[in-house]
N, C-alpha and C positions, 0 to 999 in steps of 0.2 A: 504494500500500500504506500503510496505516495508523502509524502511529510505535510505535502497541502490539507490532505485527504485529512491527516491526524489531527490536522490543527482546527477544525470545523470547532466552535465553542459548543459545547453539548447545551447550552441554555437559547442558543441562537434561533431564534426562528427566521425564517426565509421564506418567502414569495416571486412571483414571477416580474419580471424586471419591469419597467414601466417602459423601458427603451424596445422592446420584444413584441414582437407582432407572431400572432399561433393563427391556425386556422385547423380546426380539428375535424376527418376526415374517417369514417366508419370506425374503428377504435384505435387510431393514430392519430398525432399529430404533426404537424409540421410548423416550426418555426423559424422565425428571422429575426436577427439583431439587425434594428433597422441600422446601429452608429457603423458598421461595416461591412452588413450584405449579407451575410453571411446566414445558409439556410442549415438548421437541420430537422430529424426525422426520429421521432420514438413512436413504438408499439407497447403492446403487451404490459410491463409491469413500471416500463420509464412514463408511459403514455400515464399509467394510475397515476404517480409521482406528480407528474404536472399537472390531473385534476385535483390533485390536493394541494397542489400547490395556490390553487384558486384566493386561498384566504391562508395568512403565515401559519405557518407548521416550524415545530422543531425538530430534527434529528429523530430523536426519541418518539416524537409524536407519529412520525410516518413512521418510523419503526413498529410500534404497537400497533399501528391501522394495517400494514401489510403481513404482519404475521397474522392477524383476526383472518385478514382474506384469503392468503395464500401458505403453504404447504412448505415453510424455510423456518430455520433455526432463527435464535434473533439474532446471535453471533454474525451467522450468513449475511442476514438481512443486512444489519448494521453495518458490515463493511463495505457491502455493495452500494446500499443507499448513500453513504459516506462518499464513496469515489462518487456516484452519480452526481450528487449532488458540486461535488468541487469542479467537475466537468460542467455543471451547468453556470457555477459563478464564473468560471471562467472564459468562461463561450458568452460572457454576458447575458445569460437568458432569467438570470433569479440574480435576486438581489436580499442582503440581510434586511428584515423589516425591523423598522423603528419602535422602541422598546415604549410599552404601552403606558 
């Protein structure tokens, strides 16, 4: 796992970027960071990630929401949602929300 990956604050919650234009397409979606073009494309369980990303979520929060729904250790989940998610700050498509 990446050092970015580890450094996510476990109290952080995140939301989808305000800069990020999605257009969601039978159970995918596809997005674009408007500040450089740039498209991408999730399915399957990255596709659930960004409808919960709808309203902030923490680490932990989509953690417990994807183990309820799907068939993975939280361990598992944890690490992958973790890198997911640092691929998403980084592709600029989420952003950390403002502490309420």
């Amino acid at each position: 796992m990446s050092s970015a990956a580890e450094n996510l604050a476990a109290e952080a919650k995140f939301k989808r970027s305000t800069s990020a234009i999605a257009s969601e397409l039978d159970d995918s979606v596809v997005m674009l960071d408007v500040e450089d073009g740039r498209y991408f494309g999730a399915d399957g369980v990255g596709y659930r990630i960004w409808q919960l990303l709808a309203s902030p979520s923490s680490l932990e929060e989509l953690v417990d929401r994807l183990c309820e729904e799907y068939e993975v250790s939280a361990q598992q989940c944890e690490a992958e949602v973790r890198e997911y998610l640092t691929s998403l700050l980084k592709a600029g498509l989420i952003e950390e929300a403002a502490a309420a």
